[in-house]
C-alpha positions as CSV (number, residue, x, y, z in Angstrom):
1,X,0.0,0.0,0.0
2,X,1.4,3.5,-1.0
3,X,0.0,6.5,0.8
4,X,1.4,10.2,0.3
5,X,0.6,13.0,2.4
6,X,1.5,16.7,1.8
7,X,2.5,18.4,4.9
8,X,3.7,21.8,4.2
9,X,1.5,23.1,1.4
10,X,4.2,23.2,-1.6
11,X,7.6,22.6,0.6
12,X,7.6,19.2,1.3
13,X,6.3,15.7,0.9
14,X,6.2,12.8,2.9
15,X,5.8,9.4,1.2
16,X,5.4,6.5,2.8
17,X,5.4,3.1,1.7
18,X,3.7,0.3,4.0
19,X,3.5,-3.2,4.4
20,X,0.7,-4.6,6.2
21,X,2.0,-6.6,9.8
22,X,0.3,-9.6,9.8
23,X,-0.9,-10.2,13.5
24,X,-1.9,-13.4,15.1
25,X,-5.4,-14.1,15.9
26,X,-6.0,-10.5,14.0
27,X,-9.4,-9.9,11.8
28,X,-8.9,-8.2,8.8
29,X,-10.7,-4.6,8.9
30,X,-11.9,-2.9,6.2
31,X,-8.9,-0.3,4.9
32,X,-10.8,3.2,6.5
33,X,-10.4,1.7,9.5
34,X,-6.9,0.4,9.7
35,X,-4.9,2.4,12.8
36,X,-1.1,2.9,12.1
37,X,-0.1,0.1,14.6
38,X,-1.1,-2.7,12.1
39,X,1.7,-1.1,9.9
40,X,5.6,-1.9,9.8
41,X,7.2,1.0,8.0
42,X,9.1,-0.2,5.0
43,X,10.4,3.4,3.3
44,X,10.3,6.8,4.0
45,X,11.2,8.8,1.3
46,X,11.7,12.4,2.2
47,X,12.2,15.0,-1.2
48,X,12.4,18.3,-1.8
49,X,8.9,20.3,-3.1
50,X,8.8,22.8,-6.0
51,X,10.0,25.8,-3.2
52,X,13.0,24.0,-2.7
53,X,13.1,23.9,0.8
54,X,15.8,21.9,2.6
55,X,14.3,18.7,3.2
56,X,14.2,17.8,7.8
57,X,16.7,15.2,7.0
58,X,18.7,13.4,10.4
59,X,22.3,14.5,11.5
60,X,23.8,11.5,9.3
61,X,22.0,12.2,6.2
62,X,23.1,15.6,6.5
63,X,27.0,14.8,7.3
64,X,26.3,12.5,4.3
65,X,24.8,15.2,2.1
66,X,27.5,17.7,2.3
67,X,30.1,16.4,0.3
68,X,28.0,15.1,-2.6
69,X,29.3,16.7,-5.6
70,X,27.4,16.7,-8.7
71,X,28.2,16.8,-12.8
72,X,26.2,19.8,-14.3
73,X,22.4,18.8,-14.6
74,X,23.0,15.5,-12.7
75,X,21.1,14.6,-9.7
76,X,21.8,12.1,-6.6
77,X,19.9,9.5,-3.8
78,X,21.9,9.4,-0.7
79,X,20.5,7.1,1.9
80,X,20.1,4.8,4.9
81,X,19.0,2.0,5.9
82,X,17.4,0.8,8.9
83,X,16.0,-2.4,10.6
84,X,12.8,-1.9,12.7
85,X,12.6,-4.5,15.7
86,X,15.5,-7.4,16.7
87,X,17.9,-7.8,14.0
88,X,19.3,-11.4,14.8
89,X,22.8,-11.9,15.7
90,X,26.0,-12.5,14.0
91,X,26.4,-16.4,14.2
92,X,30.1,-17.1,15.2
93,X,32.1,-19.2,11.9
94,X,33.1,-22.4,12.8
95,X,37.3,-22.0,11.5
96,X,39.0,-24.3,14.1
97,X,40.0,-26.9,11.8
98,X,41.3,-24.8,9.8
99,X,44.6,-23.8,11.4
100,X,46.0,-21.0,9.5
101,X,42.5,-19.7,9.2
102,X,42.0,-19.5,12.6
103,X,45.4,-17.6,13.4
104,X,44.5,-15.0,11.7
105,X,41.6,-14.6,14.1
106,X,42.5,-15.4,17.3
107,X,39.4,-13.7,18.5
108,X,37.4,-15.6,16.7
109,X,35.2,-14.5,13.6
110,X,31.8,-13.9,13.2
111,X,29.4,-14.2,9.8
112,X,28.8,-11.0,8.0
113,X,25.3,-12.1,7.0
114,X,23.9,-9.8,9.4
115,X,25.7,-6.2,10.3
116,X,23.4,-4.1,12.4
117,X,24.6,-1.4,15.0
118,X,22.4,1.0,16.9
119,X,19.1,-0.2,14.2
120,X,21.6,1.1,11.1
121,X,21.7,-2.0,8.6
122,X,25.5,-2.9,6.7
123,X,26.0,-4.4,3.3
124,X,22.8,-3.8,1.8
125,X,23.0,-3.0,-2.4
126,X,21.1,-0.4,-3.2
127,X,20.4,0.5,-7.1
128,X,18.3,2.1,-9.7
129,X,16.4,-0.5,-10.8
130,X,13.8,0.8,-13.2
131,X,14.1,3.8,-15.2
132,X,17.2,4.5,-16.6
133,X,17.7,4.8,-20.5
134,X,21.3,3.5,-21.9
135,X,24.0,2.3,-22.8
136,X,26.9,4.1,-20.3
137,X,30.0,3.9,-20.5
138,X,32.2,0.6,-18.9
139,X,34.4,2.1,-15.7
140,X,38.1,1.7,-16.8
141,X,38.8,1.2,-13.0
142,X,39.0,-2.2,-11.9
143,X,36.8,-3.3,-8.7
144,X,38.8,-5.3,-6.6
145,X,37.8,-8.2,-4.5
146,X,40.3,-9.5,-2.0
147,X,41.0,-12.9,0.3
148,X,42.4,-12.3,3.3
149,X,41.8,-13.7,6.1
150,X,40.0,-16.2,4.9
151,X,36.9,-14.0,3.9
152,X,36.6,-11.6,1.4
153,X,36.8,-7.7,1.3
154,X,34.6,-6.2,0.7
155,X,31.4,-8.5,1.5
156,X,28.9,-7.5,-0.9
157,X,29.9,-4.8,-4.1
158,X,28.3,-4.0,-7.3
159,X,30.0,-3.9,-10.9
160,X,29.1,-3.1,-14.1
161,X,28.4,-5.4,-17.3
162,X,31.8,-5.4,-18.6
163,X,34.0,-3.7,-16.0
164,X,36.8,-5.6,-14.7
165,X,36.8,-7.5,-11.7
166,X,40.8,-8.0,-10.0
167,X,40.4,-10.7,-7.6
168,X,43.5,-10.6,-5.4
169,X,44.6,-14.0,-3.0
170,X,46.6,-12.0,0.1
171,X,46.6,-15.3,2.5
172,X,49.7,-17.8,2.4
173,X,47.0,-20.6,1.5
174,X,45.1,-21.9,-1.4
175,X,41.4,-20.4,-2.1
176,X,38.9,-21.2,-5.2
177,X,36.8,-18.4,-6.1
178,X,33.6,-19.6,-7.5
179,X,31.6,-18.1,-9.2
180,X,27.6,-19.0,-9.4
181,X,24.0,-17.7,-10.9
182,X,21.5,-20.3,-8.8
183,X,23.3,-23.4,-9.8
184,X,25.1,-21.9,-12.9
185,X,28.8,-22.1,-12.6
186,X,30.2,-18.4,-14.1
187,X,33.8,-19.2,-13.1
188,X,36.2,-21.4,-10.9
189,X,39.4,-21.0,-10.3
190,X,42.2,-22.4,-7.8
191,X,44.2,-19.6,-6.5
192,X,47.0,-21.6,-4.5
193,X,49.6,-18.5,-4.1
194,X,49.9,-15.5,-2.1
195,X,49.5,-12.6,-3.9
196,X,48.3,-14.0,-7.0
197,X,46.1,-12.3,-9.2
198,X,43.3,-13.1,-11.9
199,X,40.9,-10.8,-13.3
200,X,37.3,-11.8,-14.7
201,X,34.3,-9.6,-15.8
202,X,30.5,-10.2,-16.0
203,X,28.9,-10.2,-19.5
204,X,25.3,-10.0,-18.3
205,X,22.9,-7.8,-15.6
206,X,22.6,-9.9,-12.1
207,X,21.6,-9.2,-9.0
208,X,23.3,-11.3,-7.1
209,X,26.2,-13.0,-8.4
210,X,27.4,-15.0,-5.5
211,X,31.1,-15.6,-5.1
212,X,32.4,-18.5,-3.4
213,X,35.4,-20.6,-1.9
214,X,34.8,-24.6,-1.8
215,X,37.7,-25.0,0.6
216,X,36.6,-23.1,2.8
217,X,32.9,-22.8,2.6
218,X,32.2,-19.9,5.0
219,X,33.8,-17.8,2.3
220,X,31.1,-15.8,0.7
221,X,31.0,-12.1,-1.6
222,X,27.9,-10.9,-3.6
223,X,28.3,-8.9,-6.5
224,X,25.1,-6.7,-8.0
225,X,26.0,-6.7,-11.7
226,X,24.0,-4.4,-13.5
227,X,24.1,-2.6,-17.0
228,X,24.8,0.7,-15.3
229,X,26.7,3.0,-12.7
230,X,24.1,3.7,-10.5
231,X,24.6,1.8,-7.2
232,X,25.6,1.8,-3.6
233,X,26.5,-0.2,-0.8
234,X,25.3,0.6,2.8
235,X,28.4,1.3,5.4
236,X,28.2,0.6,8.9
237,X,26.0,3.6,9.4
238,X,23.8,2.1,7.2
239,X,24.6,4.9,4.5
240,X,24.9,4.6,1.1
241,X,24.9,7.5,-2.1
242,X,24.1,7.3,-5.5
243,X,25.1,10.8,-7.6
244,X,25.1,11.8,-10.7
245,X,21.9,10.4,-12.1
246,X,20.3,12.0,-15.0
247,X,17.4,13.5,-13.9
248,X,14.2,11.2,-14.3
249,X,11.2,9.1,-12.5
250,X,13.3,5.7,-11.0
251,X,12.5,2.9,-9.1
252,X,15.3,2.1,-6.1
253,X,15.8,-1.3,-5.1
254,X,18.0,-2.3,-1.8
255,X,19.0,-6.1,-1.5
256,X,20.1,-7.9,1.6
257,X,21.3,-11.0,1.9
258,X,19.1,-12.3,4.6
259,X,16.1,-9.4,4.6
260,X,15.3,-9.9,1.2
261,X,14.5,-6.7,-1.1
262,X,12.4,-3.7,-0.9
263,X,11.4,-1.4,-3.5
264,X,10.9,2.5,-3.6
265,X,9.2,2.8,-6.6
266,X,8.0,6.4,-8.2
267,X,10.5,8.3,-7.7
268,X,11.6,11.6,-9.2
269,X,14.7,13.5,-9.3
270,X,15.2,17.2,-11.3
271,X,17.9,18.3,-12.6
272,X,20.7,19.0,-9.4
273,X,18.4,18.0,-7.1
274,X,19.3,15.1,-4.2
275,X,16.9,13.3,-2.5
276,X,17.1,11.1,1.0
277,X,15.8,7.7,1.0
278,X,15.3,5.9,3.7
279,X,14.7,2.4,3.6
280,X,13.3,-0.1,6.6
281,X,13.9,-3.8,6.9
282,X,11.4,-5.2,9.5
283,X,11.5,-9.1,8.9
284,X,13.4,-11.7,7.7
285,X,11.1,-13.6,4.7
């Protein structure tokens, strides 16, 4: 259900998407009558009317606002994401028989399926999903995807169709990196040496690509390969920026690993305009 609510006449609005809470023993009521408690927030999306007002946006959005530079006539999303009740806990990797994996964490090491701190959600992809008109150009940089440690850095990245990826082996041990779409094998390739180096690329849009190590099978790296730029990946604030987006009507999309997906769908950016989104995670499917 989508509702919209203009607040302040012509200097801002307040959209909210909402996803009925399905409550046990509950009887469904007739839409009029539904109170706000029967709602889990999924996306608050707060823009800029035509006035141009500066949009009531919290201290981190704005730390994260102020140094977004834009190209002439370009536009930007910047971003958090949230989770709304318990988040479960990182589950602790089971590395002991694996010596030289476990001596380089001697603390121990915990999954990364699940990063939230103070409600703020890590590791989420977030991207333009719907809306844009192509081609663009392939990055010349290279997006690099290290072992160390016996997990990969970073966890979860996007690419573009095309653009390299440099995968990079910094532990004095063997790793495999696999490479799979559902059941598909993409690539996989032994990568016995330290410091040894392979590059691959991605010849077609997927969100995810799941990268793998069959040795040691806690290893895991998703990759959002799309036919575009236009993509971020939450930090451990649970911000994330997209800039430099022609101006347009998009759909934003933000992927977790164990939350599933959530769409913010409708949305418009002018020319030079930025726009906070922010995105809630309530349940795991």
């Amino acid at each position: 259900m989508i509702g919209a609510r203009n607040v302040c006449g012509s200097s801002t609005v307040v959209v909210r998407l909402l996803a009925k809470q399905k409550v046990a023993g509950s009887t469904p009521v007739s839409r009029s009558k539904m109170k706000p408690i029967f709602y889990i927030l999924s996306a608050i999306l707060l823009v800029n009317c035509s006035r141009g007002t500066t949009p009531q946006l919290s201290p981190e959005a704005k730390q994260l606002a102020a140094p977004v530079a834009l190209e002439e006539g370009k536009a930007a999303f910047i971003g958090q994401v949230v989770f709304q009740g318990t988040p479960p806990s990182p589950t602790p990797l089971q590395v002991a028989s694996f010596p030289e994996c476990s001596m380089a964490h001697p603390k121990g090491i915990l999954s990364e399926d699940v990063l939230v701190k103070d409600d703020k959600v890590e590791n989420v992809f977030v991207y333009v999903k719907e809306g844009l008109s192509g081609p663009f150009p392939v990055p010349q940089e290279p997006i690099v995807l290290d072992q160390k440690g016996c997990i990969y850095k970073p966890h979860v990245f996007g690419i573009q169709v095309g653009q390299t990826l440099t995968i990079l082996n910094s532990d004095p041990m063997i790793h495999n990196i696999h490479s799979v779409i559902a059941e598909e094998t993409l690539f996989n390739v032994a990568m016995p040496v330290q410091g040894q180096k392979l590059t691959q690329t991605f010849s077609k849009p997927q969100v995810m690509v799941t990268l793998k190590c069959d040795i040691h099978g806690w290893m895991r790296a998703y990759a959002g390969v799309l036919p575009h730029p236009f993509y971020g990946v939450t930090d451990e604030k649970g911000n994330f920026e997209i800039r430099n987006i022609p101006p347009g009507q998009y759909t934003i999309a933000a992927w977790h690993e164990r939350f599933g997906e959530q769409l913010v769908k409708y949305v418009t950016l002018k020319p030079s305009e930025i726009k906070f989104v922010q995105i809630t995670f309530s349940s795991i499917p």
